[in-house]
HTML snippet that shows the backbone in 3Dmol.js (N, CA, C, O; Angstrom):
<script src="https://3Dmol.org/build/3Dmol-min.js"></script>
<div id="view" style="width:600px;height:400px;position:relative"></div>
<script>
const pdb = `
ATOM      1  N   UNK A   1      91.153  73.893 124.344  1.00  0.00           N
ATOM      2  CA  UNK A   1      90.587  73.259 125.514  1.00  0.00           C
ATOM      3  C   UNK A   1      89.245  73.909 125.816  1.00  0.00           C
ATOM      4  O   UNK A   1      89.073  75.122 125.696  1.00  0.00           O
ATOM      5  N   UNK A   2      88.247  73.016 126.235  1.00  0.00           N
ATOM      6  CA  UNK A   2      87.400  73.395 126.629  1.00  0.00           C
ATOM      7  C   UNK A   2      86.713  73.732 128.249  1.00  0.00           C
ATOM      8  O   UNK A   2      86.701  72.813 129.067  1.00  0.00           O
ATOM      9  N   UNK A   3      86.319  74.699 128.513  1.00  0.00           N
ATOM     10  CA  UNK A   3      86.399  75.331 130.023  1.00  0.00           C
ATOM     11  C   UNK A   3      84.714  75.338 130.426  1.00  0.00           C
ATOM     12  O   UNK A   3      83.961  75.867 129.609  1.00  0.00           O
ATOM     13  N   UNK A   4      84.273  74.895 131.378  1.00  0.00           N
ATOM     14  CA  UNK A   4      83.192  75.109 132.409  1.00  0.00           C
ATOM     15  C   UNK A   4      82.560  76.264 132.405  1.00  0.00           C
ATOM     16  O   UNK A   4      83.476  77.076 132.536  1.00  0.00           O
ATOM     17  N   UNK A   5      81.429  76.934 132.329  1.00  0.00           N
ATOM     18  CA  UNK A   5      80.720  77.932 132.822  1.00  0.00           C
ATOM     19  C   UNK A   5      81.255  78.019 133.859  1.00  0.00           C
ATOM     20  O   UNK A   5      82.069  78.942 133.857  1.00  0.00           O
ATOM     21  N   UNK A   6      81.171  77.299 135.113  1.00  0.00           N
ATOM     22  CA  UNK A   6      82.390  78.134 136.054  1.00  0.00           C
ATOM     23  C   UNK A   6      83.466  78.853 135.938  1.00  0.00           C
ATOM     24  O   UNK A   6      83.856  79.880 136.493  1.00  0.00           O
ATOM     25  N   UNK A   7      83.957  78.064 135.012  1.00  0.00           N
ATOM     26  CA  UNK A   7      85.522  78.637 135.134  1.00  0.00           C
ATOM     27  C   UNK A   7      85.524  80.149 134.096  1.00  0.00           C
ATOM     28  O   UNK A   7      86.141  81.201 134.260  1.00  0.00           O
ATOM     29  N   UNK A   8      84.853  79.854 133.335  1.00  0.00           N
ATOM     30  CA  UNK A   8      84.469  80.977 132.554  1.00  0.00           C
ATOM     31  C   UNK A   8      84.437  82.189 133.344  1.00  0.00           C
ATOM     32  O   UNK A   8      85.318  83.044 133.261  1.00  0.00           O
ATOM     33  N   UNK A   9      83.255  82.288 134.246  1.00  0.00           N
ATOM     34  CA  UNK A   9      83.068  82.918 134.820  1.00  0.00           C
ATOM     35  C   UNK A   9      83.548  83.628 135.935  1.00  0.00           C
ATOM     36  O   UNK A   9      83.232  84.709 136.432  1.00  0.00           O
ATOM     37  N   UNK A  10      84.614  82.536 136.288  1.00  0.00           N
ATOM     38  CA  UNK A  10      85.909  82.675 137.253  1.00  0.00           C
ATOM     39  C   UNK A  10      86.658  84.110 136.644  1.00  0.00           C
ATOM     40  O   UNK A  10      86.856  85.279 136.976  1.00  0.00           O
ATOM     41  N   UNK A  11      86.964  83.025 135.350  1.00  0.00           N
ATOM     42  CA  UNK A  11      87.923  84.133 134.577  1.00  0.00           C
ATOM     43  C   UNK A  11      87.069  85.829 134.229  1.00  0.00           C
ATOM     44  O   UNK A  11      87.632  86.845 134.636  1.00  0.00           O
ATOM     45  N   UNK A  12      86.134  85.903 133.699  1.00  0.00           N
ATOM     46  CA  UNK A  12      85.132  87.189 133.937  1.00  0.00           C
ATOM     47  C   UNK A  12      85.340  88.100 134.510  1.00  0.00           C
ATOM     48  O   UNK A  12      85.686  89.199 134.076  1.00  0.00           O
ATOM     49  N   UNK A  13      85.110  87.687 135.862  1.00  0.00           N
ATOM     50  CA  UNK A  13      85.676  87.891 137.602  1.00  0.00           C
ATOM     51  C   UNK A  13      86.572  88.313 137.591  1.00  0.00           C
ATOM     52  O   UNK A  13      86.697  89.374 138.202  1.00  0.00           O
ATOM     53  N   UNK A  14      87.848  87.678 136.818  1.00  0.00           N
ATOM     54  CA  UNK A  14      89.222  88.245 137.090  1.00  0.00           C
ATOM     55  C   UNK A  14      89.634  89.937 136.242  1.00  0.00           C
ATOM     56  O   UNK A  14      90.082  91.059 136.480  1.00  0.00           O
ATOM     57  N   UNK A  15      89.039  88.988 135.044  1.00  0.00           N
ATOM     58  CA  UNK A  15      89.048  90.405 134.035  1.00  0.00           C
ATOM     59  C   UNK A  15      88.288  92.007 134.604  1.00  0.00           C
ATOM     60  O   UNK A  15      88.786  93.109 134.373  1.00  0.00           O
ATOM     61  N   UNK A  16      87.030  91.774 135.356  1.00  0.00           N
ATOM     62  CA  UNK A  16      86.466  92.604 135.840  1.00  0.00           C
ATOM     63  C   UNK A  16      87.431  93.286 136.850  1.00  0.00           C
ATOM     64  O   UNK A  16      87.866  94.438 136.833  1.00  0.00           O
ATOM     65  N   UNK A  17      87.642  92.333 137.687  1.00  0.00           N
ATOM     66  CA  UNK A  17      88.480  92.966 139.124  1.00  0.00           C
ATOM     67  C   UNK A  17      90.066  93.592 138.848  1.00  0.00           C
ATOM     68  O   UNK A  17      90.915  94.122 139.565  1.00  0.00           O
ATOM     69  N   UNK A  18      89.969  93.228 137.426  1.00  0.00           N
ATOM     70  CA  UNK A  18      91.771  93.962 136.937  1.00  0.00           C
ATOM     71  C   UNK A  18      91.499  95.385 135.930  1.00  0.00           C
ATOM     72  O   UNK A  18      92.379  96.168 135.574  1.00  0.00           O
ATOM     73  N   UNK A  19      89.907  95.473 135.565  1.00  0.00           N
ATOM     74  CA  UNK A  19      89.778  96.805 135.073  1.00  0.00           C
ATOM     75  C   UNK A  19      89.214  97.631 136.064  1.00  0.00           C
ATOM     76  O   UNK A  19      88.931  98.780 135.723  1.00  0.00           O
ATOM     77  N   UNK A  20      88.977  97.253 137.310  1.00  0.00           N
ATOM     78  CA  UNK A  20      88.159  97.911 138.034  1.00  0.00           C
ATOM     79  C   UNK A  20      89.650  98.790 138.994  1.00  0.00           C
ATOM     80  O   UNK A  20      89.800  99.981 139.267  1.00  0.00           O
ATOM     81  N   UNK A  21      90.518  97.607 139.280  1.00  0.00           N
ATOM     82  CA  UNK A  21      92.023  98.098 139.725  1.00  0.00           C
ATOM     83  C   UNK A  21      92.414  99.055 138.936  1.00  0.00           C
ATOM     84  O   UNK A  21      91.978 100.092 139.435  1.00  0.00           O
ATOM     85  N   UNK A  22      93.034  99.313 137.915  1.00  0.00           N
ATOM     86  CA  UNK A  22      93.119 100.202 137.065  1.00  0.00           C
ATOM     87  C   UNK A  22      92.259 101.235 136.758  1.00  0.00           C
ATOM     88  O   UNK A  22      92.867 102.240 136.390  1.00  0.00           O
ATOM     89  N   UNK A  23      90.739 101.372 136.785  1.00  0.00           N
ATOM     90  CA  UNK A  23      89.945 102.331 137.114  1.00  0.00           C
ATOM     91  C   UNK A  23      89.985 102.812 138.489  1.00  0.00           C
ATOM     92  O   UNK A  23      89.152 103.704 138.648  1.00  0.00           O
ATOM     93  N   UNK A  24      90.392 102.648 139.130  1.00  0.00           N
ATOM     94  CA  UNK A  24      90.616 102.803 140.829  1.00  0.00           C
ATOM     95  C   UNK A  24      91.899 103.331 141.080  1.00  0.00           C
ATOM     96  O   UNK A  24      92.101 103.901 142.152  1.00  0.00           O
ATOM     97  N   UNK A  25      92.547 103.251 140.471  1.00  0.00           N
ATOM     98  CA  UNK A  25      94.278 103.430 140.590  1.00  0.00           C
ATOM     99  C   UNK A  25      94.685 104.900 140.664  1.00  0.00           C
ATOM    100  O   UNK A  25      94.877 105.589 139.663  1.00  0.00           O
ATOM    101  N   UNK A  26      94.808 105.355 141.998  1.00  0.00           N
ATOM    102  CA  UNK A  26      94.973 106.636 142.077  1.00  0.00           C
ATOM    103  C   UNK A  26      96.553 107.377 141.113  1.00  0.00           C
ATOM    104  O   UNK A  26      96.934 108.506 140.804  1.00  0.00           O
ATOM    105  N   UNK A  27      97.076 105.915 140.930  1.00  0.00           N
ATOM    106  CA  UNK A  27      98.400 106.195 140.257  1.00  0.00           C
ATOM    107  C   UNK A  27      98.370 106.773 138.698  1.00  0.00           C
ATOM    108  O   UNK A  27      99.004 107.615 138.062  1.00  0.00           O
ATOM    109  N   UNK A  28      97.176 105.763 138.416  1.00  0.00           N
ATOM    110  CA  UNK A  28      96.601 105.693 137.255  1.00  0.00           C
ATOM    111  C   UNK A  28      96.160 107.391 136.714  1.00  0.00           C
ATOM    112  O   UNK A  28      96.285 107.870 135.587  1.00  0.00           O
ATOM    113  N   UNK A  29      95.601 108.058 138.014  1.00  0.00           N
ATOM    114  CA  UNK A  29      94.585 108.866 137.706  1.00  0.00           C
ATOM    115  C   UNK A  29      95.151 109.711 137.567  1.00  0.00           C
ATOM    116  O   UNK A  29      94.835 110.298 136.533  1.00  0.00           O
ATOM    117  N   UNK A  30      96.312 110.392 138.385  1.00  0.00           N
ATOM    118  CA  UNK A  30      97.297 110.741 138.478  1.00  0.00           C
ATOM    119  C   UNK A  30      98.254 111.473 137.053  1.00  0.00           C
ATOM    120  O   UNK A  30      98.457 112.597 136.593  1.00  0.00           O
ATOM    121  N   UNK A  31      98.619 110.142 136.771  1.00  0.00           N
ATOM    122  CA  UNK A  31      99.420 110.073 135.575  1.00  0.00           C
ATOM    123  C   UNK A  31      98.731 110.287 134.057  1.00  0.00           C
ATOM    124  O   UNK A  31      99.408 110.423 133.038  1.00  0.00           O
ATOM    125  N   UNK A  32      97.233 110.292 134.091  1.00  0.00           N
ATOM    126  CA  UNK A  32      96.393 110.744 133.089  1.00  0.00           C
ATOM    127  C   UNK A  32      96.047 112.352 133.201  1.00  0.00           C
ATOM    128  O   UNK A  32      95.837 113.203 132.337  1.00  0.00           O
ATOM    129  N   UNK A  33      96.075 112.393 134.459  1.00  0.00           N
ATOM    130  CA  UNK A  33      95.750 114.551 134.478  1.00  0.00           C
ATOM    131  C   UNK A  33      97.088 114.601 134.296  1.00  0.00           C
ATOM    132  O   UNK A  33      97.185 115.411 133.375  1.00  0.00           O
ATOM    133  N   UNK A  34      98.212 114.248 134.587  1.00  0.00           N
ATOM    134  CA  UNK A  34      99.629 115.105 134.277  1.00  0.00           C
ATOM    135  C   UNK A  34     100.086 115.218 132.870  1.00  0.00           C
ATOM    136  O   UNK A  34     100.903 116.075 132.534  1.00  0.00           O
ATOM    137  N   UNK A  35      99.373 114.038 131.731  1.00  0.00           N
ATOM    138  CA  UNK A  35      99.124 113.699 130.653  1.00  0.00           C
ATOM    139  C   UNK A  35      98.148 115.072 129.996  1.00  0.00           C
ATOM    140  O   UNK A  35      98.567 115.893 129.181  1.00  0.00           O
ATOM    141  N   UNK A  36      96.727 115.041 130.620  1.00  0.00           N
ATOM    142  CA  UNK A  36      96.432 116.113 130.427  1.00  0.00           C
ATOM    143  C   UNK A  36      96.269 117.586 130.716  1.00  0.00           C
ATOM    144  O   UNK A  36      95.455 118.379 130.244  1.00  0.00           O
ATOM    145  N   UNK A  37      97.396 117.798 131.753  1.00  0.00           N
ATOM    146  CA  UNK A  37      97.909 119.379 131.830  1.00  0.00           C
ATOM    147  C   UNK A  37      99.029 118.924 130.525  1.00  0.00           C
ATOM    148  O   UNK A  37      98.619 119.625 129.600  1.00  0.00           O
ATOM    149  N   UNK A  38      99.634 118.514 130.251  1.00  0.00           N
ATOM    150  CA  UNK A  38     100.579 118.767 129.207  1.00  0.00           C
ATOM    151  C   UNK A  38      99.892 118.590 127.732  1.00  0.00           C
ATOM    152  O   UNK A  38     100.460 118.257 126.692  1.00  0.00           O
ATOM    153  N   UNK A  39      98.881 118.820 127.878  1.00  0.00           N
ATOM    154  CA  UNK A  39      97.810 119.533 126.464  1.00  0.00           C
ATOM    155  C   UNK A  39      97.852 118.211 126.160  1.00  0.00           C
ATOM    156  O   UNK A  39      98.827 118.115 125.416  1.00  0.00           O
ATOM    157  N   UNK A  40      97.049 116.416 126.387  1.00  0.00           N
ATOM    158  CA  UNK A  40      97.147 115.421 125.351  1.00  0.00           C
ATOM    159  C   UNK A  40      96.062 114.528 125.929  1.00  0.00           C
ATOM    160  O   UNK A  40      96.199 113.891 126.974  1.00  0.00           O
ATOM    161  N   UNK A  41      95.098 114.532 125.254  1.00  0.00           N
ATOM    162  CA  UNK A  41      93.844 113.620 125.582  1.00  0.00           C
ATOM    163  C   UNK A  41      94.639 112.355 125.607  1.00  0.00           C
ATOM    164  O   UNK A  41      95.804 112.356 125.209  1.00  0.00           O
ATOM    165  N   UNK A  42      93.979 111.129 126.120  1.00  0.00           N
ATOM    166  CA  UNK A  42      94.785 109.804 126.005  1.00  0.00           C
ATOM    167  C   UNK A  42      93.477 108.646 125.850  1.00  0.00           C
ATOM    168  O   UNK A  42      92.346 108.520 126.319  1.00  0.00           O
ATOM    169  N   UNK A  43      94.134 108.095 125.146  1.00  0.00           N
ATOM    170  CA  UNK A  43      92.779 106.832 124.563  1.00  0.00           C
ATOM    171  C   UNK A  43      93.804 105.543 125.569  1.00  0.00           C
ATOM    172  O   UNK A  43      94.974 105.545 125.186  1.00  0.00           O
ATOM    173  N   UNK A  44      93.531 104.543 126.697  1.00  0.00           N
ATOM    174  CA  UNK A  44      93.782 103.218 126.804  1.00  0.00           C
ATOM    175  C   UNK A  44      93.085 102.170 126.969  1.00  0.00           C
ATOM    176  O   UNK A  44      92.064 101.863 127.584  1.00  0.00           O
ATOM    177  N   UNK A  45      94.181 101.441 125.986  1.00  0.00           N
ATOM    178  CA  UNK A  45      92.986 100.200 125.852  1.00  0.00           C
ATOM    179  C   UNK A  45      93.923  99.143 125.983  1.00  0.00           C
ATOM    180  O   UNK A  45      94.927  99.027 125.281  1.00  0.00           O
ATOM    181  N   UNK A  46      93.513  98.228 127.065  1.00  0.00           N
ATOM    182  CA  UNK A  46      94.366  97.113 127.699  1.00  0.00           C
ATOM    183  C   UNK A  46      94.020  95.626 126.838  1.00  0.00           C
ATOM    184  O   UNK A  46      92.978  95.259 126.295  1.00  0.00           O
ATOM    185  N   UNK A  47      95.188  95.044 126.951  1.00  0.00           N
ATOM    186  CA  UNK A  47      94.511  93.381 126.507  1.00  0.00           C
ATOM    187  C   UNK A  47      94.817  92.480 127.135  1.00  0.00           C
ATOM    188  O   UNK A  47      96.033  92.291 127.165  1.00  0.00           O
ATOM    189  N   UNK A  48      94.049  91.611 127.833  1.00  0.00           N
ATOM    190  CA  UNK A  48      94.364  90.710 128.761  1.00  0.00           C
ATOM    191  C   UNK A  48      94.073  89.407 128.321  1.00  0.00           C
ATOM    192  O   UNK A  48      92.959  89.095 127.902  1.00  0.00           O
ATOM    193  N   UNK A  49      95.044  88.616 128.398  1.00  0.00           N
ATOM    194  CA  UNK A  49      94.983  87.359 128.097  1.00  0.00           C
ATOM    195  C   UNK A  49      95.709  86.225 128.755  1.00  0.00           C
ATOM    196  O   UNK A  49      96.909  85.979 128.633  1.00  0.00           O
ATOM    197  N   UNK A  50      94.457  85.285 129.769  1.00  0.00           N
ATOM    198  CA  UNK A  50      94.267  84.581 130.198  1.00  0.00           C
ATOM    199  C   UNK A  50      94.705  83.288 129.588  1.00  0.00           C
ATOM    200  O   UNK A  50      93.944  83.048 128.651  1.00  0.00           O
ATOM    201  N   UNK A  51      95.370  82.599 129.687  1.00  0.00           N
ATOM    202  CA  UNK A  51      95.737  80.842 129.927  1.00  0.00           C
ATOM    203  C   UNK A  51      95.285  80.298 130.157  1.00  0.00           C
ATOM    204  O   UNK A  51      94.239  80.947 130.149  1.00  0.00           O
ATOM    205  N   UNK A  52      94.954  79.174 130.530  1.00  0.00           N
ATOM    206  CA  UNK A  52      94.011  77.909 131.395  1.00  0.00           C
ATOM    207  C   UNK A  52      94.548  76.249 130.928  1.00  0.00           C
ATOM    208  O   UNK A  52      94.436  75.750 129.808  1.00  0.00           O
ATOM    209  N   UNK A  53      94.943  75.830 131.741  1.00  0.00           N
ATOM    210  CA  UNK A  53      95.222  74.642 131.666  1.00  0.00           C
ATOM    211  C   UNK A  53      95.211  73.739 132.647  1.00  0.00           C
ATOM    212  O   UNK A  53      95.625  74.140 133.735  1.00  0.00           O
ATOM    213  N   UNK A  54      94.893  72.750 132.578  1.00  0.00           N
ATOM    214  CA  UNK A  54      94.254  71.705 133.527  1.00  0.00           C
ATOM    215  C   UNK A  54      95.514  71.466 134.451  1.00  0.00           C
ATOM    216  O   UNK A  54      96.664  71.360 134.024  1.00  0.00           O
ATOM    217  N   UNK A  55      95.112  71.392 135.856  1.00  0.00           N
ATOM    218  CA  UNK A  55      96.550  71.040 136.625  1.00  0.00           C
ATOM    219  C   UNK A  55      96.949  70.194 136.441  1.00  0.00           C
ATOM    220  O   UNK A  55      96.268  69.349 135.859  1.00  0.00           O
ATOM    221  N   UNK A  56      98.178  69.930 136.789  1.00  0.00           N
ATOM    222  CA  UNK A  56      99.293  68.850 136.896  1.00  0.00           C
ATOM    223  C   UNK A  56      99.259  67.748 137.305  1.00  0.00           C
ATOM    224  O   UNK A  56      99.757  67.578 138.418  1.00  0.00           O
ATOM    225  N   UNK A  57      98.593  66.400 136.500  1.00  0.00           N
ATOM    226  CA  UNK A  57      98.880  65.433 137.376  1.00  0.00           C
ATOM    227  C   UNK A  57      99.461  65.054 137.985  1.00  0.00           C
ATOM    228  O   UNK A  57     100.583  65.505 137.753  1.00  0.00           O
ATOM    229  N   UNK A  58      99.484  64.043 139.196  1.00  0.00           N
ATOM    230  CA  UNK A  58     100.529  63.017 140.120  1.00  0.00           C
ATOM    231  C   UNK A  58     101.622  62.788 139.478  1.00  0.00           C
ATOM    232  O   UNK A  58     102.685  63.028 140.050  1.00  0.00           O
ATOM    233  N   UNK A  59     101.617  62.235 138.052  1.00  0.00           N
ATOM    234  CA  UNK A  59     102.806  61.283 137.336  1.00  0.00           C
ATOM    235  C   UNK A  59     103.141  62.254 136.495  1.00  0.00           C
ATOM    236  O   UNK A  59     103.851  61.783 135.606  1.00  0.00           O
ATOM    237  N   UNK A  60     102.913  63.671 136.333  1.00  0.00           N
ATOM    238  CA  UNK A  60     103.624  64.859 135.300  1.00  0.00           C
ATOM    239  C   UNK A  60     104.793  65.100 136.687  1.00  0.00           C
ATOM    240  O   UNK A  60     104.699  64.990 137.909  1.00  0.00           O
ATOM    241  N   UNK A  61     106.079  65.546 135.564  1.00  0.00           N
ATOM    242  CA  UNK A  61     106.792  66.317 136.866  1.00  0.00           C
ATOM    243  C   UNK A  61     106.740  67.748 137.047  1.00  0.00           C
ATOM    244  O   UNK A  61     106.537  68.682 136.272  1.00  0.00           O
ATOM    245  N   UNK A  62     106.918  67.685 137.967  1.00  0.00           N
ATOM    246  CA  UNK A  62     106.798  69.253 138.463  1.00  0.00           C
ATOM    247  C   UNK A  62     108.499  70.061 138.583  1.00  0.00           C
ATOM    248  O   UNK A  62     109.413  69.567 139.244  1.00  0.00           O
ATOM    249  N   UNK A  63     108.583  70.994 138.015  1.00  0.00           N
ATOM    250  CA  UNK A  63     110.333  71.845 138.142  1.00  0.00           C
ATOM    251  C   UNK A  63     110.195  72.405 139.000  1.00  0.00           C
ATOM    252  O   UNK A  63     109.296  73.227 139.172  1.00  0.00           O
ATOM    253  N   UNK A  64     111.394  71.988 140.073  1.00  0.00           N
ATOM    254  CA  UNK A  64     111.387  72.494 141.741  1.00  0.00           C
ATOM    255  C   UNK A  64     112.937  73.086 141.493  1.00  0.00           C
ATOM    256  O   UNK A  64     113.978  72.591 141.062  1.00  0.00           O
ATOM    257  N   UNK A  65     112.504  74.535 142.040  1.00  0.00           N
ATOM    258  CA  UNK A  65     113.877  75.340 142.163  1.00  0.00           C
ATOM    259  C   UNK A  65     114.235  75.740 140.916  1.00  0.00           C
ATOM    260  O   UNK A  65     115.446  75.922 140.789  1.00  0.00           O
ATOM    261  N   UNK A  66     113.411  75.979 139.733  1.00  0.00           N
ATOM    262  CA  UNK A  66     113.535  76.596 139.072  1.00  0.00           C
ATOM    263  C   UNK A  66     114.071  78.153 138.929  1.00  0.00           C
ATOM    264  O   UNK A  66     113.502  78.936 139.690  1.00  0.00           O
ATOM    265  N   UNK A  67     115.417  78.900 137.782  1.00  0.00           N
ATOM    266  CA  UNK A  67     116.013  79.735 138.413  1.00  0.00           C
ATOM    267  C   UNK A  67     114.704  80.774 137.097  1.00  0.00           C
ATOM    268  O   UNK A  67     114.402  80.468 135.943  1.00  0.00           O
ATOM    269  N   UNK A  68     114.307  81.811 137.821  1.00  0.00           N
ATOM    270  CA  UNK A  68     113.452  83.262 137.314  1.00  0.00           C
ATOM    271  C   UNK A  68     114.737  84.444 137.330  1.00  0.00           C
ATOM    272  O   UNK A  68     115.369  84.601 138.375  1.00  0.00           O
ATOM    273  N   UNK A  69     114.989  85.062 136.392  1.00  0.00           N
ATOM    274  CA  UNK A  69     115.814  85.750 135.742  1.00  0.00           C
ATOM    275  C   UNK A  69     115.122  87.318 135.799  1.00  0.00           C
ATOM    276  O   UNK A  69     115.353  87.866 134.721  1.00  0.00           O
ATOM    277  N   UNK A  70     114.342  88.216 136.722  1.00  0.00           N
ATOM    278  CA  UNK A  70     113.786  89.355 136.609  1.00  0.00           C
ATOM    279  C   UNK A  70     114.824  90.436 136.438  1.00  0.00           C
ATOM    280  O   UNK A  70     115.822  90.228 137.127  1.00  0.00           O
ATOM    281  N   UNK A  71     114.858  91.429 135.777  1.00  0.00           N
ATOM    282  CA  UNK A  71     115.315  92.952 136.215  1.00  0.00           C
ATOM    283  C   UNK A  71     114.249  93.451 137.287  1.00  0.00           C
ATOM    284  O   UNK A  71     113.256  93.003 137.860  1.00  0.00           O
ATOM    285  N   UNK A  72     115.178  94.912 137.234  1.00  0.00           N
ATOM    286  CA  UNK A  72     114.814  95.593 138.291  1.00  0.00           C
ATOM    287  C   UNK A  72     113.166  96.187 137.759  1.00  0.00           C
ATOM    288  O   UNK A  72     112.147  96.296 138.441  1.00  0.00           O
ATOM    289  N   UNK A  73     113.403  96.525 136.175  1.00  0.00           N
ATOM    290  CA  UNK A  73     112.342  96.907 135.924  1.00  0.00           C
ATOM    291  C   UNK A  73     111.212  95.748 135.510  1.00  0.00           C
ATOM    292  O   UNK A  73     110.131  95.978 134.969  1.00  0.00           O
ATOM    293  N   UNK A  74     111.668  94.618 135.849  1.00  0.00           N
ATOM    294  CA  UNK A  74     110.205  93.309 135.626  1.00  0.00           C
ATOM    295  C   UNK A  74     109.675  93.121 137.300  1.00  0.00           C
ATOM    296  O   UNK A  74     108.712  92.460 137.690  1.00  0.00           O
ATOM    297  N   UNK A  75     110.696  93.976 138.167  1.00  0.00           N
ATOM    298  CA  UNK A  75     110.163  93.861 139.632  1.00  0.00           C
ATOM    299  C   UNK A  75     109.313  94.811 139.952  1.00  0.00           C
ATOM    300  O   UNK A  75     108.344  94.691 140.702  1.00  0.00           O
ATOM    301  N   UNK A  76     109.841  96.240 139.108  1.00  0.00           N
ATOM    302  CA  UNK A  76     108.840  97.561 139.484  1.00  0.00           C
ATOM    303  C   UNK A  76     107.436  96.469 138.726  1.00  0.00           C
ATOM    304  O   UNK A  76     106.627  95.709 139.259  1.00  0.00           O
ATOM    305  N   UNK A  77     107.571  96.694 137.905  1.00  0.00           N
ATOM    306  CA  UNK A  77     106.387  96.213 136.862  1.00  0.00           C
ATOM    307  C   UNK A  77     105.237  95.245 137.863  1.00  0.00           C
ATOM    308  O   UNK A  77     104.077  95.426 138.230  1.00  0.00           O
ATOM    309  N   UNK A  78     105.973  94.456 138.004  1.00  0.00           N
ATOM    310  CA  UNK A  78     104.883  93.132 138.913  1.00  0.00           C
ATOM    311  C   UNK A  78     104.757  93.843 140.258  1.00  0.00           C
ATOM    312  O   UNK A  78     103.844  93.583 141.042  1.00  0.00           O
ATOM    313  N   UNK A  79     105.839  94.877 140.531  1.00  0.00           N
ATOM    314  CA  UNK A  79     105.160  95.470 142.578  1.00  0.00           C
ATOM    315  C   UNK A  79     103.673  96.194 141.824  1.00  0.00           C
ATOM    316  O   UNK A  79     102.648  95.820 142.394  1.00  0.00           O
ATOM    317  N   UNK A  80     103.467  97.072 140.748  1.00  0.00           N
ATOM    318  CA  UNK A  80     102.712  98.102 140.295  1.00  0.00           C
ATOM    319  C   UNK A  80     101.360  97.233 140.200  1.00  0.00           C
ATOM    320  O   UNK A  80     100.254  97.684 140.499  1.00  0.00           O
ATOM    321  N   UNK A  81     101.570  96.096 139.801  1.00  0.00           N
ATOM    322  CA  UNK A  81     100.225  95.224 139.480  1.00  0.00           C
ATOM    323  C   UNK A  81      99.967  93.990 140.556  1.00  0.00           C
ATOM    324  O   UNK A  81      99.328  92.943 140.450  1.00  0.00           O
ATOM    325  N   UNK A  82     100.759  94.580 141.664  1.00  0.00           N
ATOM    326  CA  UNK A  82     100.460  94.113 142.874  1.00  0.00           C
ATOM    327  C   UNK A  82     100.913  92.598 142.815  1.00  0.00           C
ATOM    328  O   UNK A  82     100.246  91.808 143.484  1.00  0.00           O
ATOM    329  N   UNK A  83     101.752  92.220 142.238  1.00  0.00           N
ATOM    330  CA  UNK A  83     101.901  90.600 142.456  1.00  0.00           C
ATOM    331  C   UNK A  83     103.464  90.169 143.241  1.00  0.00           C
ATOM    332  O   UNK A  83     104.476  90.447 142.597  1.00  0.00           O
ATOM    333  N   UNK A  84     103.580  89.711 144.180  1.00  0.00           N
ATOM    334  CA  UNK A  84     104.569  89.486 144.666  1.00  0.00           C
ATOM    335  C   UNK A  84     105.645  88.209 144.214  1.00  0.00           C
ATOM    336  O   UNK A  84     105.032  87.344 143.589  1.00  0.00           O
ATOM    337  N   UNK A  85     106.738  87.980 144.346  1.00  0.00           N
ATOM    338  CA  UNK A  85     107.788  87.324 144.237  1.00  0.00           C
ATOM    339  C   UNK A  85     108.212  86.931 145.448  1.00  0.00           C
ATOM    340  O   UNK A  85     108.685  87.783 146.199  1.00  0.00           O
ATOM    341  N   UNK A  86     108.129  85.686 145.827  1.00  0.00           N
ATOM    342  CA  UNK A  86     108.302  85.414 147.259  1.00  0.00           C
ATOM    343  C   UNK A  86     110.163  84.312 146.586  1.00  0.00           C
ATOM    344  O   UNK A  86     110.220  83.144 146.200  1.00  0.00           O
ATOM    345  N   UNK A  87     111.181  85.214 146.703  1.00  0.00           N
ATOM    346  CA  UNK A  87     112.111  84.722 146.445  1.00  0.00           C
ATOM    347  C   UNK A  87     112.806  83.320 147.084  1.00  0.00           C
ATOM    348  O   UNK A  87     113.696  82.627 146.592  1.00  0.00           O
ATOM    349  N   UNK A  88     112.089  83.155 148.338  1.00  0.00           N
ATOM    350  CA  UNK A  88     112.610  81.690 149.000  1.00  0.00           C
ATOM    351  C   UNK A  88     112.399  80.753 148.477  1.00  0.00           C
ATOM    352  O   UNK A  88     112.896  79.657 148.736  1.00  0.00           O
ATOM    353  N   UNK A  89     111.168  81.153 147.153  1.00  0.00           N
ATOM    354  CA  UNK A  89     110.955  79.679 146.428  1.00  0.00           C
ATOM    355  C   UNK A  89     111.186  79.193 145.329  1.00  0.00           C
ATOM    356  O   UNK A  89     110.895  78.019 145.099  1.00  0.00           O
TER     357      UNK A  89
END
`;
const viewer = $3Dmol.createViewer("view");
viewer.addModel(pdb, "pdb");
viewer.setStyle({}, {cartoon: {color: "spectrum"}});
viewer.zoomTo();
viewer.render();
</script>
């Protein structure tokens, strides 16, 4: 599919503002000096990959009440990267 200089740039935006979180992440920073008091330089390198697909038309259906199957540890995971689960829906 082909995407807009906007949207491009949308996406950019996103990528920027999710390495900048992670450069910012006192958790982050944290867990790299405790890394290196225990004698071990650390190389990370993230890969992010973005989707894009045109919304949903009128006459596509949409799955309402669909059941999401998380553990406990796919909940830590998504609280850490800040994204919420609003379970009423």
């Amino acid at each position: 599919m082909e995407i807009d200089d906007d949207a491009k740039e949308i996406v950019r935006e996103i990528g920027s503002a999710i390495n900048e979180s992670v450069e910012n992440s006192t958790k982050v920073a944290e867990a790299i000096e405790r890394l290196r008091e225990a004698g071990y330089e650390m190389e990370l390198t993230l890969r992010l990959e973005i989707g894009l697909r045109p919304h949903a038309g009128d006459d596509e259906a949409v799955t309402d009440g669909a059941a999401l199957d998380l553990t406990e540890e796919d909940l830590q995971v998504l609280q850490r990267m800040k994204i919420r689960i609003d379970p009423e829906k």
